[in-house]
Wavefront OBJ file of the C-alpha trace (Angstrom):
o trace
v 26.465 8.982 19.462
v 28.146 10.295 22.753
v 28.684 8.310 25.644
v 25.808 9.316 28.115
v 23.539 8.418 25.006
v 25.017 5.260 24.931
v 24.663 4.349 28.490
v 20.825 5.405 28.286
v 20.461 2.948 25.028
v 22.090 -0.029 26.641
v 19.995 -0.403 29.574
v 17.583 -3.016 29.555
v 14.482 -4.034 31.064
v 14.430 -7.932 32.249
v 14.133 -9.899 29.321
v 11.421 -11.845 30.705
v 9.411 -9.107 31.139
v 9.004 -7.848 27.490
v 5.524 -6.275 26.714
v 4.145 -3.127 26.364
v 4.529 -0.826 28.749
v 1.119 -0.887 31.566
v -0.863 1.998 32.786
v -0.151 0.707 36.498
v 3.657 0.488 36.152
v 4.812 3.839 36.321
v 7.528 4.738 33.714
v 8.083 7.865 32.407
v 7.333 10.895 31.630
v 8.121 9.988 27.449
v 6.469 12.382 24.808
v 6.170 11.080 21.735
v 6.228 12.608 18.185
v 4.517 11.184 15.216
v 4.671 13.499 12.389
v 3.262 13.533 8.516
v 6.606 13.589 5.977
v 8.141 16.663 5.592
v 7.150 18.156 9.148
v 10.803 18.202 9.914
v 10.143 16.357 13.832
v 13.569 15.228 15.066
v 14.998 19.200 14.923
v 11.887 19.869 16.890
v 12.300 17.612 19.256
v 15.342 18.915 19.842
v 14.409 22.284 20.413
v 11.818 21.076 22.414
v 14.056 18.959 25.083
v 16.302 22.177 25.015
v 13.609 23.574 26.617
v 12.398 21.090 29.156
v 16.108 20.827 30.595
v 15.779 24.476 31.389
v 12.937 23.555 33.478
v 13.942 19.843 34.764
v 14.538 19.065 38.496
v 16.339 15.325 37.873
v 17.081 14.344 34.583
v 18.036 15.993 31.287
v 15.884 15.022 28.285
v 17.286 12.701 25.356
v 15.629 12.461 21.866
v 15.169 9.226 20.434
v 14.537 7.843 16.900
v 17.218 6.621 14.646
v 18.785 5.416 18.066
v 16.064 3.230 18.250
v 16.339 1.197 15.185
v 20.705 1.377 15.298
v 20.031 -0.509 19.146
v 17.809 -2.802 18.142
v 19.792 -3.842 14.998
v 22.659 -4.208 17.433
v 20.657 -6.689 19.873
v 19.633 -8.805 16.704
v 22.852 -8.690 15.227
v 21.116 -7.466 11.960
v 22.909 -4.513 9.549
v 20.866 -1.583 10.274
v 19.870 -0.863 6.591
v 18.390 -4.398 6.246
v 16.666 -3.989 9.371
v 15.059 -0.483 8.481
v 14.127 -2.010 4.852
v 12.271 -4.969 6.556
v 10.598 -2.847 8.616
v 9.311 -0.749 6.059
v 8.277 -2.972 3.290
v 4.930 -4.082 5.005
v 3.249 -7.910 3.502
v 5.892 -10.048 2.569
v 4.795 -13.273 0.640
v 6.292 -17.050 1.543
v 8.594 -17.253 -0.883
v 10.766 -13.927 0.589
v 10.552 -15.533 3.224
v 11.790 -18.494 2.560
v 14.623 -16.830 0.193
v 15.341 -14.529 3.529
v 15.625 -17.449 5.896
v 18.189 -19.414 3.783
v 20.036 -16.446 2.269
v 20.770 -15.629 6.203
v 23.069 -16.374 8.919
v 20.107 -15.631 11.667
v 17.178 -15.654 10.203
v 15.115 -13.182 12.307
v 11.096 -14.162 12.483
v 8.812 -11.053 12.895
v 7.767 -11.625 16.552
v 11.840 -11.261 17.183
v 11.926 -8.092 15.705
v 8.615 -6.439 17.025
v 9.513 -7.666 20.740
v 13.206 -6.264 20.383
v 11.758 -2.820 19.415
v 8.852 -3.179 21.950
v 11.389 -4.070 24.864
v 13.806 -1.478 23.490
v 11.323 1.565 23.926
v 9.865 0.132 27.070
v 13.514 0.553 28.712
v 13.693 3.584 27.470
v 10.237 4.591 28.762
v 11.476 2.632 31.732
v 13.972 5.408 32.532
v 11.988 8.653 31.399
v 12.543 11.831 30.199
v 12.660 10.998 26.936
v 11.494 11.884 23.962
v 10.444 9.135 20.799
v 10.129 10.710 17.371
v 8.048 8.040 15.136
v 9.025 4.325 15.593
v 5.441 3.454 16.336
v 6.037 5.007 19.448
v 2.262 6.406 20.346
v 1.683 2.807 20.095
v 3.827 1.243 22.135
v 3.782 3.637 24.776
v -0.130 4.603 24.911
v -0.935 2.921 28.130
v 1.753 5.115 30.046
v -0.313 7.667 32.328
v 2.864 9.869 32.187
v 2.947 9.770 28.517
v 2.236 12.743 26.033
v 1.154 11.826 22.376
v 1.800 14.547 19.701
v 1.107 14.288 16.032
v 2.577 17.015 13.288
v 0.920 18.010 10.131
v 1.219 20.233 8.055
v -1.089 20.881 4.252
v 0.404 19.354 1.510
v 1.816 22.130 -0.097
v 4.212 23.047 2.738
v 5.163 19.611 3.174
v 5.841 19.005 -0.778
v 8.249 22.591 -0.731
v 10.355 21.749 2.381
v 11.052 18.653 1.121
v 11.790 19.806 -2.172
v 14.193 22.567 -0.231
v 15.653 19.587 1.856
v 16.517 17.637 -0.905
v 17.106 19.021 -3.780
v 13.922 17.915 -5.519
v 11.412 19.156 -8.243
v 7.630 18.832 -7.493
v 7.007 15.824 -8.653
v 10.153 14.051 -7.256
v 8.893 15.413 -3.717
v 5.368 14.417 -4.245
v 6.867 10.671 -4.948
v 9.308 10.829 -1.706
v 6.463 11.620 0.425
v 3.927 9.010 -1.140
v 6.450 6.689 -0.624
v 7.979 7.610 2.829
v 4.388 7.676 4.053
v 3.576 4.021 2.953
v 6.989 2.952 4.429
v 6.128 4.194 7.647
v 2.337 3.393 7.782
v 3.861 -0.432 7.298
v 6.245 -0.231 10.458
v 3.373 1.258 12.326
v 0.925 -1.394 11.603
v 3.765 -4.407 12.868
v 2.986 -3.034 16.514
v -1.050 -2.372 16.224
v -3.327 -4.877 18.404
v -6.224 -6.709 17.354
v -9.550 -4.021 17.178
v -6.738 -1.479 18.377
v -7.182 1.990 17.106
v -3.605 2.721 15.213
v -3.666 6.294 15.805
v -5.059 7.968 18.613
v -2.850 11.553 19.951
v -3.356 13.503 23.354
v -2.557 16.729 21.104
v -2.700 17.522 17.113
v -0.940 20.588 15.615
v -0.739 21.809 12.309
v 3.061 22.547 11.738
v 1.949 25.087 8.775
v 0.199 27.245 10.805
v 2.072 28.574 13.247
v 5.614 28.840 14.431
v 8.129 26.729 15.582
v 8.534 28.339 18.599
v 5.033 28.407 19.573
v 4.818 24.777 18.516
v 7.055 23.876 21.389
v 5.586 26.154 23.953
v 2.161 24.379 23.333
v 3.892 21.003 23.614
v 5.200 22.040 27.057
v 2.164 23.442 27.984
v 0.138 20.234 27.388
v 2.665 18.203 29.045
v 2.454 20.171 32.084
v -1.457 19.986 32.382
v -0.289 15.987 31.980
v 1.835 16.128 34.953
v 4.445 15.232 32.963
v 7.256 18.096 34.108
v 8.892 19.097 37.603
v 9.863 22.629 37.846
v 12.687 23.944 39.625
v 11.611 25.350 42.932
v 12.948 29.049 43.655
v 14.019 29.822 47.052
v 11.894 32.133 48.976
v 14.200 34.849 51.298
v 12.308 34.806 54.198
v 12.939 38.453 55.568
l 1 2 3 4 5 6 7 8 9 10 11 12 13 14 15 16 17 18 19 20 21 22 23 24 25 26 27 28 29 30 31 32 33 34 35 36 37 38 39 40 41 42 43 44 45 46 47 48 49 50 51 52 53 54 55 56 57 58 59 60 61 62 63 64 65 66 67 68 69 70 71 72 73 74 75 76 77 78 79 80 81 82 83 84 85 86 87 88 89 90 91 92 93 94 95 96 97 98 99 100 101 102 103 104 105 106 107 108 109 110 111 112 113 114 115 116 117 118 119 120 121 122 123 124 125 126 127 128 129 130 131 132 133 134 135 136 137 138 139 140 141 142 143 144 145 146 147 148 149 150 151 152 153 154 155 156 157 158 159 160 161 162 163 164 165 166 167 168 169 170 171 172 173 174 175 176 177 178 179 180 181 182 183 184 185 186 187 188 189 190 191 192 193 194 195 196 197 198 199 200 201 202 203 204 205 206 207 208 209 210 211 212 213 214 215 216 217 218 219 220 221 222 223 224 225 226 227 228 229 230 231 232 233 234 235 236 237 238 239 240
């Protein structure tokens, strides 16, 4: 991770003022990504703050995802795997729980670990021009007016082939990874949704098997300037 990455991932909102992030207090612009397995989002993302920079007045943009969770397992002192497995493994019954909290050092309770990833992204959001691949992101961050919420799909089949291309799987091996990736990440979303909160609501849907990459990320820019989301370098007019 280089060092202006860094810098961006250790600054902090107050800690007293952990929540998610209100309509009325201004952060951004963030654009995030939530994407079906397979749909190949952080390259994307990628390509798509490429882009943005071109056009940016202030700030370049940073991509953000497996950042995310490395920080946060940093600020609870947790081993990143462990953390990522917790996350993902949805309903845990008493008894885990009470092998988890004498097995370890600092036992973390769930509210620790959902506020620690809530404040994380808020700081983040805090700061702007950035862009959140998965993480429950379009959650956390869906009361930010300067805020762009994307969701890739893509049909089954093309899904099930570039992950077999990816990986080194047969069919049925890729079939299983996706089932199972899926479930993983449908149980760290659902730590972070609300009471009679809609999980998943986007600004913008796009089926990744349909069209191109490229025209993928000029859409994405497109909708994020009808948002208000980008400042464009101003050319200088020769006044003759």
């Amino acid at each position: 991770m280089n060092n202006t990455l860094m810098a961006y991932l250790n600054k902090r909102l107050h800690p007293n003022e952990s929540r998610y992030p209100e309509a009325n207090s201004q952060p951004g612009p963030v654009i995030c990504i939530s994407r079906e397995v397979g749909c190949g989002a952080v390259n994307i993302a990628h390509l798509l703050a490429s882009e943005l920079d071109k056009q940016s007045q202030v700030k370049k943009w940073k991509v953000l995802s497996k950042e995310i969770l490395q920080q946060s397992a940093l600020e609870l002192n947790m081993d990143p795997y462990k953390l990522r497995k917790y996350l993902n493994e949805g309903e845990r019954n008493l008894f885990d729980d009470i092998l988890s909290a004498f097995n370890e050092k600092r036992h973390k309770s769930d509210r620790m670990i959902n506020q620690t990833l809530i404040d994380l992204i808020s700081s983040f959001t805090s700061e702007g021009y950035c862009i959140i691949v998965g993480r429950a992101g379009h959650i956390i961050t869906r009361n930010i007016e300067k805020s762009l919420l994307v969701k890739l799909t893509a049909d089954l089949d093309w899904r099930v082939k570039q992950i077999m291309e990816k990986n080194q799987l047969n069919i049925r091996q890729a079939i299983e990874f996706i089932e199972k990736t899926e479930q993983e990440r449908l149980n760290f979303r659902n730590r972070f949704v609300r009471n009679n909160e809609a999980p998943d609501v986007f600004d913008l849907t796009i089926n990744l098997s349909r069209m191109t990459i490229s025209s993928m990320v000029k859409i994405i820019q497109s909708a994020a300037q009808i948002k208000g989301l980008l400042e464009y370098n101003r050319s200088k007019v020769e006044v003759f």
